[in-house]
Every structure is written in C-alpha cells, then in structure tokens.
Kinemage of the C-alpha trace (Angstrom):
@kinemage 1
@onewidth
@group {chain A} dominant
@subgroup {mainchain}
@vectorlist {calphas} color= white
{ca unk a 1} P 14.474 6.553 -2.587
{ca unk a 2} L 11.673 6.856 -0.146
{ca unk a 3} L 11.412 2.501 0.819
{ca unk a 4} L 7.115 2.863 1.010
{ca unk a 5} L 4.643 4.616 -1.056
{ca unk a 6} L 1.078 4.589 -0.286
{ca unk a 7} L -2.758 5.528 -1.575
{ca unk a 8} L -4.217 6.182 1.836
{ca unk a 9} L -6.967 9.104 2.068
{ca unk a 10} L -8.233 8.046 5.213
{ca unk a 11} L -6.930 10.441 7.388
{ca unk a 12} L -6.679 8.057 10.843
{ca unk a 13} L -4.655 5.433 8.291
{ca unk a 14} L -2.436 8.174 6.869
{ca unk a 15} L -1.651 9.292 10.640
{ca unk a 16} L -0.806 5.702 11.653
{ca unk a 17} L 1.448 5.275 8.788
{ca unk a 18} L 3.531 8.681 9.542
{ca unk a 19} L 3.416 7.812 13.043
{ca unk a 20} L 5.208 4.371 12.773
{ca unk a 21} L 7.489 5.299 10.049
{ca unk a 22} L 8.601 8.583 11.836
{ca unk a 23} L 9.337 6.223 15.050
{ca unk a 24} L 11.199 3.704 12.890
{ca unk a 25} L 13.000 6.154 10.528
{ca unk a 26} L 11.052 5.190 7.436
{ca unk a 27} L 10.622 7.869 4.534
{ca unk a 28} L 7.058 7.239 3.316
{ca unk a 29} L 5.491 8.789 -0.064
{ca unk a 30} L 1.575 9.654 -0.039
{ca unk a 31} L 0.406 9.261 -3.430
{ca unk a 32} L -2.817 11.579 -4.610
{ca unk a 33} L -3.802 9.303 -7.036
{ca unk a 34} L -3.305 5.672 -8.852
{ca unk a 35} L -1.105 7.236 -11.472
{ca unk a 36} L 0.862 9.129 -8.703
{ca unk a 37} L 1.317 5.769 -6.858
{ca unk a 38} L 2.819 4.081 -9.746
{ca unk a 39} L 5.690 7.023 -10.326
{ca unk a 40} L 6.596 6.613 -6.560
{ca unk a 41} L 6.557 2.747 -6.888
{ca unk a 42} L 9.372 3.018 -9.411
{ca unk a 43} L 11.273 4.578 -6.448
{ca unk a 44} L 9.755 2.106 -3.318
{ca unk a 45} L 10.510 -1.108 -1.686
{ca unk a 46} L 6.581 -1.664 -0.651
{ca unk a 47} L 3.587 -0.065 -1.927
{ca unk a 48} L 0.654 0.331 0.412
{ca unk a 49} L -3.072 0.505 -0.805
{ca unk a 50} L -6.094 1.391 1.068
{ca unk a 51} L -8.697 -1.062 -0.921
{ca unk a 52} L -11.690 0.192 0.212
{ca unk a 53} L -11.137 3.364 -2.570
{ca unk a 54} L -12.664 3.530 -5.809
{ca unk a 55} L -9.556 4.114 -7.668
{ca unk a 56} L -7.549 1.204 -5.637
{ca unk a 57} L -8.193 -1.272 -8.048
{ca unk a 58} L -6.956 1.250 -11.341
{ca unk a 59} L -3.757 1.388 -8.723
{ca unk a 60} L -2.973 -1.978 -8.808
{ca unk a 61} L -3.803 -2.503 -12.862
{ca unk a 62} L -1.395 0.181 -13.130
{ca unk a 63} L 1.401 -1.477 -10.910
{ca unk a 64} L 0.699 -5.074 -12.459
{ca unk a 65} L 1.180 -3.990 -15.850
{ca unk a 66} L 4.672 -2.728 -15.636
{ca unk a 67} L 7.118 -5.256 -14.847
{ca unk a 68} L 9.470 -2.746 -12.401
{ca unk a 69} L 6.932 -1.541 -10.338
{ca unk a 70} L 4.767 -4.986 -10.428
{ca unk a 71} L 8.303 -6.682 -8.486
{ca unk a 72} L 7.347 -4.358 -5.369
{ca unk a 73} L 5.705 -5.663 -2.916
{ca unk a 74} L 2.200 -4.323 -2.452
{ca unk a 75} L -0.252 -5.068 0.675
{ca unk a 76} L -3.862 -3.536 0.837
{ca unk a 77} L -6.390 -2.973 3.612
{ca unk a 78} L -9.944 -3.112 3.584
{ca unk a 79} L -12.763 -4.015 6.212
{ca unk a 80} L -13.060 -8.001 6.477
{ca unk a 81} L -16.220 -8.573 5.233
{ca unk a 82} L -15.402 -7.085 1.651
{ca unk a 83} L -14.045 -10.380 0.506
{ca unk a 84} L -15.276 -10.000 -3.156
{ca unk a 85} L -13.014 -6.828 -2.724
{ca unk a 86} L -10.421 -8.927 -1.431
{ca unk a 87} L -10.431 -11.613 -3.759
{ca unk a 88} L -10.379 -8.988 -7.025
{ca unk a 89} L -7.504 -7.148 -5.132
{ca unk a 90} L -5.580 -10.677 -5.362
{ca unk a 91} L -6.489 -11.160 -8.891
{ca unk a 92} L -4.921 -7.612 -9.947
{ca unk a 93} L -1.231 -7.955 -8.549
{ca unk a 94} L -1.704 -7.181 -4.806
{ca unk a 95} L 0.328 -9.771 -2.836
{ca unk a 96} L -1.057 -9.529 0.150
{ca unk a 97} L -4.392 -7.915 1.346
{ca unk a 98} L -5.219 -7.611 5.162
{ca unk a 99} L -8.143 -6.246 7.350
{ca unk a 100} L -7.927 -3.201 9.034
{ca unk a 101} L -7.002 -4.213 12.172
{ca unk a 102} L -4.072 -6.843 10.903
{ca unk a 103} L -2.596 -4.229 8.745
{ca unk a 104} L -2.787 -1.778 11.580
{ca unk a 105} L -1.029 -4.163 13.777
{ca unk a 106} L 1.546 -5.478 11.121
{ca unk a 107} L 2.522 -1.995 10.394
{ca unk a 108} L 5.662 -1.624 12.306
{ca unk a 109} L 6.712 -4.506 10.840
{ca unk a 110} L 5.554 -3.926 7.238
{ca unk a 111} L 7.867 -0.477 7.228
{ca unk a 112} L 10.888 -1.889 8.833
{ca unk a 113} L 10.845 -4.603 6.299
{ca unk a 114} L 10.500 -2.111 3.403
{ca unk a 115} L 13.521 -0.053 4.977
{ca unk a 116} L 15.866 -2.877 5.956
C-alpha cells in the first residue's frame, strides 16, 4: 500500500511532494490520469489533486462515485482566486481544497498523516 496517491503534472508540485515524502518515509503514487488515480486510491490513505487540471474534476467524479475510494481523504490545490474552481471541487467529493501556498506549507503534515 503506497499511504498517498496524487494527479500532479506540475513538475515544481510533483518535486515538492517526492521531496517531503522521501524526508518523511512516505511511499507516494503519481497517477497519469483520473482513471489511474482512482486504481491507486483503492490502495491510499490520502489522495492528492492538483485542481487547476482539466481532468481534476473527472478525478474526483470518479473517486465520489465509488464508495471505497470516496472514504479517502482527498485535498486539492489550485491558485486562490479560482474560487468557482474551488467551490465545484467541494461539490464533487474533495474534502478539503487549499491554495498553493497552504498546501505547499501543509505538506509535511498532509503525508505524515496519510502514513501514520
């Protein structure tokens, strides 16, 4: 069981999740797509979305609609001033959606949750 799976393509946010779960001993999961992100949620403790993709959304539909992956915690990202974004991301199953920089600096803590 790898504890967190994400949909991160942005390659700064994909570097700052390997970085703190490498320093924390968390096994992560990088999912390609929304369809790959729901086979490693199956598996995960947390699921972590980047919101600002186009196929975030189809992500979290898929998690919702299955009651064993929609138990797993999920927390997106976006920029702060997508709140429309925010507020659909809510609406589809995410439980809790951040800015960048709060997610970014809630990381550490995020993983060692998932892992504990």
């Amino acid at each position: 069981m790898k504890p967190v799976a994400y949909l991160v393509q942005d390659l700064l946010f994909v570097s700052k999740i390997r970085e703190a779960a490498r320093q924390l001993g968390v096994e992560v999961e990088r999912a390609a797509s929304p369809e790959a992100l729901y086979e490693a949620a199956r598996r995960a403790r947390l699921v972590i979305v980047d919101l600002r993709l186009p196929a975030a959304l189809r992500a979290l539909e898929l998690l919702a609609a299955d009651p064993e992956t929609a138990r797993v915690p999920s927390v997106g990202f976006l920029g702060h001033e997508d709140l429309e974004v925010m507020r659909t991301a809510s609406e589809r199953g995410c439980g809790t959606v951040l800015p960048k920089g709060k997610f970014a600096s809630d990381l550490p803590r995020l993983l060692s949750d998932a892992a504990a």
